[in-house]
VEXTI-434585 format. One record per residue (C-alpha): residue in three letters; z negated, x, y. Coordinates in steps of 0.5 Angstrom, whole numbers, plus 2048, in hexadecimal, padded with zeros to 3 digits. Example, Ala and Ser with C-alpha at 12.3 -4.5 7.8 and 13.67 -1.06 7.14 Angstrom:
% residues 2
ala7F08197F7/ser7F281B7FE/
This chain:
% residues 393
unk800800800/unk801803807/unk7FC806809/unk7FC803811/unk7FC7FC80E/unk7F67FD809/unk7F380080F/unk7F57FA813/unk7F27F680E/unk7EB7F880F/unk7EC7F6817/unk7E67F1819/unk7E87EA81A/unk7E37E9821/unk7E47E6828/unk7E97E982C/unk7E87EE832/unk7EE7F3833/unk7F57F3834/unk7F97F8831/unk8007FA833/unk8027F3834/unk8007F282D/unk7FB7EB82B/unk7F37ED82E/unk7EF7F1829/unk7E77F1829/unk7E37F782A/unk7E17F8823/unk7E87F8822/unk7EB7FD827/unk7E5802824/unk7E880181D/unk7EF80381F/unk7EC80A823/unk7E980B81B/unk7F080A819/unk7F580E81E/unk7F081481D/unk7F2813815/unk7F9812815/unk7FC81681C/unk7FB81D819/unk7F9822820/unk800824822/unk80282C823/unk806828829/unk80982182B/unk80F81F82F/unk810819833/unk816816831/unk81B813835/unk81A80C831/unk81380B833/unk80E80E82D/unk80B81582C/unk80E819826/unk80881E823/unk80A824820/unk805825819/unk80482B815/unk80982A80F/unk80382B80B/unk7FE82780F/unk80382080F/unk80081980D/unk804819806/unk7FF81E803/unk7FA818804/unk7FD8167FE/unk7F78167F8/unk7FE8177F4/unk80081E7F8/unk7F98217F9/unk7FC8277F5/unk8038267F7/unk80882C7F8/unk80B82B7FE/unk81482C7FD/unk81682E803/unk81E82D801/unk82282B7FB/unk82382F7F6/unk82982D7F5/unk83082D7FA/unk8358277FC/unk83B8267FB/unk840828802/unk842823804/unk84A824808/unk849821810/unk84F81C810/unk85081A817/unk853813817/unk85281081E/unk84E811824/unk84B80B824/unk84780E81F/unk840812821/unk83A81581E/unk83481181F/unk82F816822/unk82881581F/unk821819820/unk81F81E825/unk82482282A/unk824829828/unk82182C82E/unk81A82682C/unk81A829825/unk81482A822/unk812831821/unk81283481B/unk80E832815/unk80C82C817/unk810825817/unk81182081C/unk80C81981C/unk80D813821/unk805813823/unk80280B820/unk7FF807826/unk7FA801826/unk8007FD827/unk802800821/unk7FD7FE81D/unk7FD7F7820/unk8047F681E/unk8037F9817/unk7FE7F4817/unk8027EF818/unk8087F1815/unk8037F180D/unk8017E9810/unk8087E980F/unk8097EB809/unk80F7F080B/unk80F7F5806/unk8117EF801/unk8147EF7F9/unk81A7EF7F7/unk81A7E87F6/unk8177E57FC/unk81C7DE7FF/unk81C7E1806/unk8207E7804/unk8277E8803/unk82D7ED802/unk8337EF802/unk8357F57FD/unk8397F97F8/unk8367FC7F2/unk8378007EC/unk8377FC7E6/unk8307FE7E1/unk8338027DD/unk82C8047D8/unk82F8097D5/unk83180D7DB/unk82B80E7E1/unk82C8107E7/unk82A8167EC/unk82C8147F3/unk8318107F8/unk8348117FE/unk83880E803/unk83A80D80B/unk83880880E/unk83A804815/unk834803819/unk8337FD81C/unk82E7F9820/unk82E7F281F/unk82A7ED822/unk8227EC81E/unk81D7E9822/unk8167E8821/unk8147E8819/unk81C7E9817/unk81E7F0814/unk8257F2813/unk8277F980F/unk82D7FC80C/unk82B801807/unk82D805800/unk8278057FB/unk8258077F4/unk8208047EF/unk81E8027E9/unk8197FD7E5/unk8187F77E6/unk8137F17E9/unk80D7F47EA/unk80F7FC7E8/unk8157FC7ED/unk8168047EE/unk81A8037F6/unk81C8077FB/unk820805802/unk824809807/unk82980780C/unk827804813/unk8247FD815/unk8227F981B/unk81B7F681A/unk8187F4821/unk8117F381D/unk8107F981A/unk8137FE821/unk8127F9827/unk8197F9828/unk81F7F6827/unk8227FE826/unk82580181F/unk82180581B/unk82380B816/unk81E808811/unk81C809809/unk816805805/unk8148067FE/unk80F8037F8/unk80D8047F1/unk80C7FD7F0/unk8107F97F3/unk80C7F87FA/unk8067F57F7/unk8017FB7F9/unk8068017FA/unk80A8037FF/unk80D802806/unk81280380B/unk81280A80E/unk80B80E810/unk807808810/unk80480B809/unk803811805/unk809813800/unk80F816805/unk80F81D805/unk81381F80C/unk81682680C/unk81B826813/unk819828819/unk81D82281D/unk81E81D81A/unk818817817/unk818810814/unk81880C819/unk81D80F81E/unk82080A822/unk82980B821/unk82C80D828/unk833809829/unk834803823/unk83A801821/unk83F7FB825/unk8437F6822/unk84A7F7823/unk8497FE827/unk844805826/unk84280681F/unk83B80A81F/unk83A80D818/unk83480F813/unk83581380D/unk82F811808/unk82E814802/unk8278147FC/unk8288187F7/unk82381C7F1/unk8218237F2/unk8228257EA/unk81D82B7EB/unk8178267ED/unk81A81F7ED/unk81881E7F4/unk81C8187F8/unk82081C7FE/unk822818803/unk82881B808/unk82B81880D/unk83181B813/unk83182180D/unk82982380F/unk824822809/unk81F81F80D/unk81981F807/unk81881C801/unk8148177FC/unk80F81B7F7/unk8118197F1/unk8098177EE/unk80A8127F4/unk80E80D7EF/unk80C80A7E7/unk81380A7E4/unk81880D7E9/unk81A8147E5/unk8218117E6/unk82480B7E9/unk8278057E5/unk82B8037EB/unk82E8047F1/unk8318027F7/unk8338007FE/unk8337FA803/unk82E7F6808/unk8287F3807/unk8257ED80C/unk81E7EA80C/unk81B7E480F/unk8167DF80E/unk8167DA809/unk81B7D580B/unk81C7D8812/unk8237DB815/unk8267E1812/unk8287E7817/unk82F7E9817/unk8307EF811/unk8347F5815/unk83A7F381B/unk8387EB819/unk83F7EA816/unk8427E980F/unk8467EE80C/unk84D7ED80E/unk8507F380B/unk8507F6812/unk84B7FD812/unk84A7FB81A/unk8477F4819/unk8427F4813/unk83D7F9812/unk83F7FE80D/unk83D804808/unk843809806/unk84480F802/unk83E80D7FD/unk83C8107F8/unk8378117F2/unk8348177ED/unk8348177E6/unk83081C7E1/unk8348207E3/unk83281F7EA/unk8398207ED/unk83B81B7F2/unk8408157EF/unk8438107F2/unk8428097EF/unk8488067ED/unk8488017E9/unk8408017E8/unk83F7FE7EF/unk83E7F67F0/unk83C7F27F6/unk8377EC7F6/unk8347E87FC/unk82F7E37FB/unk8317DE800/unk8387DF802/unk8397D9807/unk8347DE80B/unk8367E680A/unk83C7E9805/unk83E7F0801/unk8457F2800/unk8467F87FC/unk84C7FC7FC/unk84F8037F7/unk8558057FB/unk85780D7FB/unk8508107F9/unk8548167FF/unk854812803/unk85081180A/unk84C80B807/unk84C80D800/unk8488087FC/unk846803801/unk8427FE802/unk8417F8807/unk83C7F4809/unk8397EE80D/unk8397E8811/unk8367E3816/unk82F7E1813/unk82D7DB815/unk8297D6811/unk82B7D980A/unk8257D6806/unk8257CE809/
């Protein structure tokens, strides 16, 4: 369970006297417990950088960072780069509608050496993360308020899998209040309450941030979320190992329909030396999930790429990626292009006839594969979205 929502959990329910940053009134009780709590989780930096989006970033000892709070990394071994190479990949210039999205730090804001850049919590943090477990948002697989739009690999129980990746056009769709709307690759396995799952991509989640941004985010479980897991820090578990870039960071320039595209290169993929998790984005290797984090996840049983919505039970569903269905127009929908996945042998591999697309709610969001040229700029490709709307009444 996220340690800031266990903590939150512990919040007396007295009569009000503050006000914090906007945030509902809290009691005196209550503001004394959260000063308890910030002294845990926001570990004494080596420096701090005002950001230009209006939050502080500490610089942590790599070795002193929250994920080594974890009882299950009392002992860890901390890698600090995989073991193993990725492919090269040929840069292909396809259009000048097309550009890098830029996430993290600027490189003159860095942090220094031997340390890890991590947004500073704050009590209206603390307040949001509560409310955000009232909600249940970390929620099960199963829950009626979600819904996705997605391409995977058919099970294949004979063959385990060892990574994915993709490139992925980042949108900011419109998510209000308790909504969350994601585009994300993932790997998993086990089902029900032993769900091994992790996600990364990016994600508009004004609940969880405090804004209507788009973020570069992960979240993990090891059970399905019932007691493990969270989104980005707000728990012990992830091992970051760059200097400039964290889980949480806002994406600088998003996509527009019709117009500029702003791309993020994704990937998750097993170390074979360690079986640690590590997550890569813009061809950096931001850290990785331990592998005594997860109860069955030594390798994957399936893999994919798509988006993902949440909203209350018979609630408005947000709009998934630019908001419009796939059209076969790689400028109108949101889309992933060059995705591949790692066998045994742990070389990357297109997924030709393997990929399946799948949508909950198809009056609501849409998922469209294509297996064009593998050399060509898109490659296998996928796209995925649509308008939301009232998807579960």
């Amino acid at each position: 369970m996220s340690i800031i929502l266990l903590l939150c959990s512990c919040l007396a329910t007295t009569s009000s006297f503050y006000r914090v940053d906007g945030i509902p009134a809290i009691s005196r009780n209550e503001d004394l417990e959260m000063e308890r709590q910030l002294k845990l989780i926001n570990k004494t930096p080596i420096k701090s950088i005002q950001t230009e989006h209006g939050f502080i970033v500490d610089c942590i000892d790599i070795k002193k960072q929250l994920a080594f709070d974890h009882p299950l990394l009392k002992n860890h071994k901390l890698q600090r780069k995989p073991s193993f190479q990725y492919q090269k990949q040929t840069k292909k210039t396809y259009s000048s509608l097309i550009r890098s999205a830029k996430i993290g730090l600027d490189e003159k804001d860095e942090c220094p050496r031997g340390t890890v850049p991590v947004r500073r919590t704050t009590k209206t943090d603390l307040i949001r993360a509560k409310q955000l477990s009232n909600n249940t948002h970390i929620l099960p697989q199963d829950n009626p308020g979600t819904h996705i739009a997605e391409v995977s690999l058919i099970k294949n129980n004979s063959e385990p899998y060892y990574g994915v990746s993709g490139t992925v056009s980042v949108y900011s769709p419109k998510a209000v209040n308790n909504q969350m709307s994601s585009g994300n690759i993932w790997v998993q396995k086990g089902e029900a309450g032993g769900l091994n799952k992790i996600y990364v991509g990016w994600q508009v989640f004004p609940q969880l941030y405090g804004d209507e941004r788009t973020y570069f985010y992960t979240s993990w479980t090891a059970d399905n979320f019932n007691k493990t897991g969270c989104y980005n820090l707000q728990c012990a578990g992830f091992v970051q190992t760059d200097r400039r870039i964290t889980l949480g960071s806002p994406v600088a320039g998003t996509s527009e329909y019709g117009g500029q595209q702003s791309e993020m290169t994704i990937s998750i993929a097993q170390d074979a030396k360690t079986s640690n998790w590590w997550l890569r984005t813009q061809n950096i290797d931001v850290g990785y999930f331990p592998a005594s984090l997860f109860t069955n996840l030594a390798s994957a049983e399936l893999v994919g790429w798509g988006g993902r919505t949440v909203a209350p039970v018979n609630g408005p569903s947000p709009p998934m990626g630019s908001g419009y269905f796939p059209d076969d127009n790689f400028v109108h929908a949101d889309y992933f292009r060059q995705i591949t996945f790692k066998n045994e042998s742990r070389i990357d591999y297109v997924p030709g006839y393997r990929g399946e697309s799948y949508t909950d709610i198809p009056n609501c969001f849409g998922a469209k594969y294509y297996h064009p040229d593998e050399h060509s700029f898109y490659g296998y490709a996928l796209q995925f979205g649509g308008p939301g709307g009232n998807c579960g009444i």
